[in-house]
C-alpha positions as CSV (number, residue, x, y, z in Angstrom):
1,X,-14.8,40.7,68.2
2,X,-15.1,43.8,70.5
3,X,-16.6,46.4,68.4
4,X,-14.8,50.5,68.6
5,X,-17.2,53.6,68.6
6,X,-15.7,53.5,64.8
7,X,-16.2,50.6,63.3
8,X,-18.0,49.0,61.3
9,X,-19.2,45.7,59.6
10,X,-18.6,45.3,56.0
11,X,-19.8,42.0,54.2
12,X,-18.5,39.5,56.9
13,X,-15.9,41.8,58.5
14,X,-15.1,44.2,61.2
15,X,-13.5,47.4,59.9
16,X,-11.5,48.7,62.7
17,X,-9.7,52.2,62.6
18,X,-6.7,53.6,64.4
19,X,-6.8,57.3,64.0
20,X,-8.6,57.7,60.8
21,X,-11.1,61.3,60.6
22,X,-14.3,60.9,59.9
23,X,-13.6,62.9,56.5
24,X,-12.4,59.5,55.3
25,X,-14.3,57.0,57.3
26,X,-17.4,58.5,56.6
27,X,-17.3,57.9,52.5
28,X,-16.3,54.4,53.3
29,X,-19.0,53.4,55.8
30,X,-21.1,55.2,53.4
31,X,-20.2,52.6,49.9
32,X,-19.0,49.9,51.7
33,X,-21.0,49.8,55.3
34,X,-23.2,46.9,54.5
35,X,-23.2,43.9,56.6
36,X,-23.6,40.1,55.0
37,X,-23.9,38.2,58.2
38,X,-24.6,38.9,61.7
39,X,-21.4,38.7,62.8
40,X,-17.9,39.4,61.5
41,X,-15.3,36.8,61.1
42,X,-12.2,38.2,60.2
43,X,-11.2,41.8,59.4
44,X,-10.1,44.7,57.9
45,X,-7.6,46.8,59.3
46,X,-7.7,50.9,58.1
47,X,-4.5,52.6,59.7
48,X,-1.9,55.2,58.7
49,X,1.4,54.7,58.5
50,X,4.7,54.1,56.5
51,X,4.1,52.2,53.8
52,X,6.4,49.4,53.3
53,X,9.2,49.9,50.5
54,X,7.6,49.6,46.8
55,X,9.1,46.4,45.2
56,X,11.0,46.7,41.8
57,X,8.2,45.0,39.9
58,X,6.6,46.4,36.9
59,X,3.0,47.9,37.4
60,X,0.4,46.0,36.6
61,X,-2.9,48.5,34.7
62,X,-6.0,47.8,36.6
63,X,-9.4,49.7,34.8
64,X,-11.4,50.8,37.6
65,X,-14.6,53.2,36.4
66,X,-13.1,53.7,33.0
67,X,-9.5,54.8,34.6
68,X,-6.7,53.0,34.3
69,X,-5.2,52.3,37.7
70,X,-1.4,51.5,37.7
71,X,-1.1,48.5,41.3
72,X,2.4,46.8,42.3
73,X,1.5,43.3,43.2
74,X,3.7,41.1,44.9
75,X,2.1,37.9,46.8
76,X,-0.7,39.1,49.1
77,X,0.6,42.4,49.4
78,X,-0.3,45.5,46.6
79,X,0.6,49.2,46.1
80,X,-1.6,52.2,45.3
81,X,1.1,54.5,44.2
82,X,2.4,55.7,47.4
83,X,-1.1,56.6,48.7
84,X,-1.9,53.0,50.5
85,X,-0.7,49.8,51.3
86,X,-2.9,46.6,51.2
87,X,-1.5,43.1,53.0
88,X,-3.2,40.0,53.2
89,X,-2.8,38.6,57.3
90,X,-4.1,35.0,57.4
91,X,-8.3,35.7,57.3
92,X,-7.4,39.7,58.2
93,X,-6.9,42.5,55.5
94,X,-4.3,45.7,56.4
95,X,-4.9,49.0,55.1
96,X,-2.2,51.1,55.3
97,X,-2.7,55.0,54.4
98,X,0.9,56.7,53.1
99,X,0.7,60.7,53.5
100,X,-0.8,61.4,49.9
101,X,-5.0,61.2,49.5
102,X,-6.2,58.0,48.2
103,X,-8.1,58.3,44.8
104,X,-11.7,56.8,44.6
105,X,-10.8,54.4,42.6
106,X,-7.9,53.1,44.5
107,X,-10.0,52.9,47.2
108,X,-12.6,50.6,45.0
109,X,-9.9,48.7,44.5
110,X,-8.5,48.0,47.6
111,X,-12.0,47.1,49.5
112,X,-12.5,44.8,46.2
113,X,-8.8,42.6,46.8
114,X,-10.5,42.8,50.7
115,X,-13.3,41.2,50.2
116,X,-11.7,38.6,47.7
117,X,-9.3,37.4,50.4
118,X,-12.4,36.5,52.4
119,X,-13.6,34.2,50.2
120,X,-16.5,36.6,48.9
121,X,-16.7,37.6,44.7
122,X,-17.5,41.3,43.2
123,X,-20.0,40.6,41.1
124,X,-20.4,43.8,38.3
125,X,-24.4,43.0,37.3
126,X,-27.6,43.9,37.8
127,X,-29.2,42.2,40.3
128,X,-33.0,41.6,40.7
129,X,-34.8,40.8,43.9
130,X,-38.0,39.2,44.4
131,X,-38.9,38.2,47.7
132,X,-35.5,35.7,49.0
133,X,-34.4,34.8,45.2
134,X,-32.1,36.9,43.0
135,X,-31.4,36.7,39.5
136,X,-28.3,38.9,37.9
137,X,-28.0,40.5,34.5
138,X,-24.6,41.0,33.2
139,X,-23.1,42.3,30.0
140,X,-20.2,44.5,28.6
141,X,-21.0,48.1,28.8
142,X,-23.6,49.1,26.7
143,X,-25.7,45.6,26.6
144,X,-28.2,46.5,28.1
145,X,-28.7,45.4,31.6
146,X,-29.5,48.8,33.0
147,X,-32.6,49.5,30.7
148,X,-33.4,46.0,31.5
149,X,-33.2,46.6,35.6
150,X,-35.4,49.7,34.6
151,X,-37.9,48.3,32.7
152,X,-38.0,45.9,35.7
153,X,-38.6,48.3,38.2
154,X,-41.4,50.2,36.7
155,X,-43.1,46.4,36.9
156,X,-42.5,46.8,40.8
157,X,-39.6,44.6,41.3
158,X,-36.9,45.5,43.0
159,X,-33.0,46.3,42.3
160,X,-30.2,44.7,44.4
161,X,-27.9,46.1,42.7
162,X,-27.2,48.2,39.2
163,X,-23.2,47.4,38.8
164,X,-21.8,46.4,42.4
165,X,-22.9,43.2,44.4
166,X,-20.7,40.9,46.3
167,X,-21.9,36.6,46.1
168,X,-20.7,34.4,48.7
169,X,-20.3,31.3,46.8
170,X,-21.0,28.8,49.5
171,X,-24.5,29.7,50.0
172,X,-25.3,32.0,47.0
173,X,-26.1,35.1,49.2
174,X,-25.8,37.8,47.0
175,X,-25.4,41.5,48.8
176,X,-26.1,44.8,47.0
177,X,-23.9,47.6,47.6
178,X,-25.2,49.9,45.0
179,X,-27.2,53.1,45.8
180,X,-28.6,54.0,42.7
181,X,-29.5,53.1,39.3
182,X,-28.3,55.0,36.8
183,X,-30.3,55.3,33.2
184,X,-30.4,58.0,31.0
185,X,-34.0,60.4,31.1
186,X,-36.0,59.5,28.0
187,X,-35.6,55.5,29.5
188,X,-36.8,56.6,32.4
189,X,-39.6,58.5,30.7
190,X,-40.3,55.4,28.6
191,X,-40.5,52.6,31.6
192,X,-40.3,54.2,34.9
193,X,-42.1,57.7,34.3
194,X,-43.2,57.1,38.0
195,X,-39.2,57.8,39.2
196,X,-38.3,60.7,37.7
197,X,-39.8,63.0,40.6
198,X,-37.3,60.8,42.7
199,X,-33.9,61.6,40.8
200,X,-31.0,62.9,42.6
201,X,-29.1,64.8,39.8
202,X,-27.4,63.6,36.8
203,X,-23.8,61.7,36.7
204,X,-20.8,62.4,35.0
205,X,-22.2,60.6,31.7
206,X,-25.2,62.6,32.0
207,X,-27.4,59.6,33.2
208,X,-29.8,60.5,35.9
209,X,-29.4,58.9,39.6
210,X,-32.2,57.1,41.1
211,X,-32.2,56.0,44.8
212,X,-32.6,52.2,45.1
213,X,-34.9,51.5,48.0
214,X,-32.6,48.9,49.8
215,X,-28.7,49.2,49.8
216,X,-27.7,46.2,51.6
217,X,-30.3,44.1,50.9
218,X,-29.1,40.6,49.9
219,X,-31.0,37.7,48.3
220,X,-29.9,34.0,47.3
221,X,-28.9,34.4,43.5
222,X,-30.8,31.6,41.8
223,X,-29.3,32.7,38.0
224,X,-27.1,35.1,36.3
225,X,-28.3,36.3,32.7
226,X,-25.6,37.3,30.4
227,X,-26.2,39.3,27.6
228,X,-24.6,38.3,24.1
229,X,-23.7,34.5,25.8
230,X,-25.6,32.0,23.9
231,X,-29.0,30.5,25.0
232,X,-27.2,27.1,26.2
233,X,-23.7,27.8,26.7
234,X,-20.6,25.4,26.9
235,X,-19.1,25.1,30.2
236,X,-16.2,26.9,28.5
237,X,-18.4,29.5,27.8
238,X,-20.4,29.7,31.3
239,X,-16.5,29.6,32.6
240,X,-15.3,32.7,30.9
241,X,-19.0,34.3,32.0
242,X,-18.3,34.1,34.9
243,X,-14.8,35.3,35.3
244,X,-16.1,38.2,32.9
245,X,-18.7,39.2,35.6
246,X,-16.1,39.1,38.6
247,X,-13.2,40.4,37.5
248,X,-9.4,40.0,37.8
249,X,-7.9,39.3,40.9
250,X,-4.8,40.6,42.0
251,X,-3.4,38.9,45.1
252,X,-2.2,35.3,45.4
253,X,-5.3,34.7,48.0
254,X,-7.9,36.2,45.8
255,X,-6.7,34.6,42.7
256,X,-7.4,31.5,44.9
257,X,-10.6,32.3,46.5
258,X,-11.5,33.6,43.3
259,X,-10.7,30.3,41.4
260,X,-12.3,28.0,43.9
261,X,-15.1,30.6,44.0
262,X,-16.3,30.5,40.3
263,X,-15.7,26.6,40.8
264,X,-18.4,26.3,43.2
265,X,-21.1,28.5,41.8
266,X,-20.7,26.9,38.4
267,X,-21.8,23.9,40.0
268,X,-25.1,26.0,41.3
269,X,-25.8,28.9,39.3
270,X,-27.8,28.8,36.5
271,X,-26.0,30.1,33.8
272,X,-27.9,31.6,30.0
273,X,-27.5,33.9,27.6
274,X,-30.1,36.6,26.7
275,X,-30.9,39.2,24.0
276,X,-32.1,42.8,24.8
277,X,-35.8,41.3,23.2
278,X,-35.9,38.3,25.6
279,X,-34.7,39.7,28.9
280,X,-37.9,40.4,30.4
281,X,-39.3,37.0,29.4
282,X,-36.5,34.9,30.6
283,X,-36.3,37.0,34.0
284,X,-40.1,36.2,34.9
285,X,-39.6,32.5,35.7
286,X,-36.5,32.5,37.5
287,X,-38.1,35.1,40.2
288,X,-41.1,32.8,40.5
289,X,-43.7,35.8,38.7
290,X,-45.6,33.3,37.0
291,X,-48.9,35.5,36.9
292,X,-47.0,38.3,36.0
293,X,-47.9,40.5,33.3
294,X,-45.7,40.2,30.5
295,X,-47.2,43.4,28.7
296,X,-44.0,44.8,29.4
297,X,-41.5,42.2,27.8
C-alpha cells in the first residue's frame, strides 16, 4: 500500500486522509498511531463528506468513558449523530466526517467498530509486560486492577496498558494503546513513591497521570486475571469473562469477528479469577518471575 505524507499505520491498517487538518489528524495519530505489524493489510478511510441518510431505526445507547453515546446501527454501517459516518467495505473501514465536530467519545467509538472489523478485539485491562509475555487484569470499575498495575510497577515491571489494548486472537499479540496510568496520590505514595516526580497533572476524577514508558509496545498475552471470577471458572463463566473484557460490538462484521474472536482465545488464554489479596501472587508465575521478591504481594 503506497503510503501519503499523512498517513498513518494503526494496529494492522493504513489510515489514509483526504483533506483532513492536522487539528484532527493530529489527536488521532496521537491515541491511535500504533502499529501491530509491519505492514498494513487493509484500511481505514478518514474523509469528509455527506453523510448518508440516517435510517429510521431506533438508537441504540453505547457507554463510552461513563457517557452514554446514542449510535444508529444498521448492517455494517453506524451513525454518530450527524457528526460521522462509519461503513464496513470488505477488509476496508470508511470514515465519513458530516459538518458538526466529532465528540471524543464518538471518535473512541468509531476506531473501536474499526479495529473489530479487522478481526482485532478491544480488550479494557491492565496489561503487564515482562520481557515477550503478557498477562491482563480485568475487573468492573473499582476492582482493583489499577492499584494492582501500580503496585506492579514500583516492582519494575512494566505496563502495556492501564484500560485500552487491542489482542489479535490468532497469535495472542496484545498491543497497548494507553499513555498513562492513572491512580489516585496516596497509592502512588504507598507503592510507587519513586513516580510521583514523573506525574503529568491530575484527571477529571482527580487521579494523577503517569507516563507509561512504552505506548505501542505489544507482547503475547499468556493469561487474563479477572477480578471477582472464581479461582477455576466454568467455561460459562470464562465465556462471559471474556465478552465482559471486550465489549459489545455493534456491526454485523464485528459481532462476527468478535464471536469467532473470543472463540479462539478461549481455546488459548488462560483464564482465572483473582482477589485484591492474591493478585500479586498469581501474576508472578505467569510472567516467568520465579526469583521474584514477593515482599510486595
Amino acid at each position: 500500500m503506497t503510503r501519503g505524507a499523512q498517513d498513518f499505520l494503526s494496529l494492522d491498517a493504513l489510515v489514509t486522509t483526504s483533506g483532513i487538518g492536522e487539528d484532527v489528524l493530529g489527536p488521532l495519530r496521537q491515541q491511535w498511531g500504533y502499529a501491530g505489524v509491519s505492514s498494513p493489510s487493509r484500511k481505514i478511510i478518514l474523509r469528509y463528506g455527506s453523510l448518508a441518510p440516517v435510517p429510521p431505526v431506533a438508537p441504540v445507547e453505547v457507554m463510552v468513558a461513563r457517557m452514554p453515546l446514542p449510535v444508529r446501527v444498521r448492517g455494517d454501517e453506524l451513525w454518530l449523530g450527524e457528526a460521522l459516518h462509519l461503513e464496513v467495505q470488505g477488509g476496508d473501514v470508511c470514515l465519513t466526517l458530516g459538518n458538526h465536530p466529532v465528540p471524543a467519545e464518538a471518535w473512541f467509538l468509531a476506531w473501536t467498530e474499526a479495529h473489530r472489523a479487522g478481526g482485532w478485539l478491544p480488550l479494557h485491562s491492565a496489561v503487564l509486560m515482562q520481557g515477550e509475555q503478557a498477562v491482563g487484569l480485568t475487573g468492573v470499575s473499582g476492582a482493583g486492577k489499577s492499584t494492582a498495575a501500580l503496585r506492579l510497577a514500583g516492582l519494575g515491571v512494566t505496563i502495556l496498558s492501564e484500560d485500552q489494548a487491542w489482542v489479535r486472537p490468532e497469535d495472542q499479540r496484545v498491543v497497548g494503546f494507553d499513555q498513562h496510568l492513572r491512580a489516585f496520590d496516596d497509592s502512588v505514595r504507598t507503592f510507587a513513591p519513586h513516580l510521583l516526580s514523573q506525574a503529568a497533572g491530575h484527571d477529571a476524577y482527580g487521579k494523577l497521570l503517569l507516563p507509561l514508558t512504552h505506548p505501542g509496545a505489544q507482547a503475547t498475552l499468556q493469561s487474563l486475571l479477572v477480578f471477582g471470577l472464581s479461582p477455576e471458572p466454568s467455561l460459562a463463566e470464562r465465556i462471559r469473562a471474556l465478552w465482559d473484557a471486550t465489549g459489545v460490538p455493534l456491526t454485523q462484521t464485528g459481532r462476527q469477528a468478535t464471536a469467532s474472536g473470543v472463540g479462539v482465545l478461549l481455546r488459548h488464554l488462560h483464564i482465572q479469577g483473582v482477589t485484591r489479596e492474591d493478585v500479586l501472587r498469581v501474576v508472578r508465575p505467569r510472567l516467568g518471575l520465579d526469583n521474584w521478591d514477593q515482599s510486595g504481594s
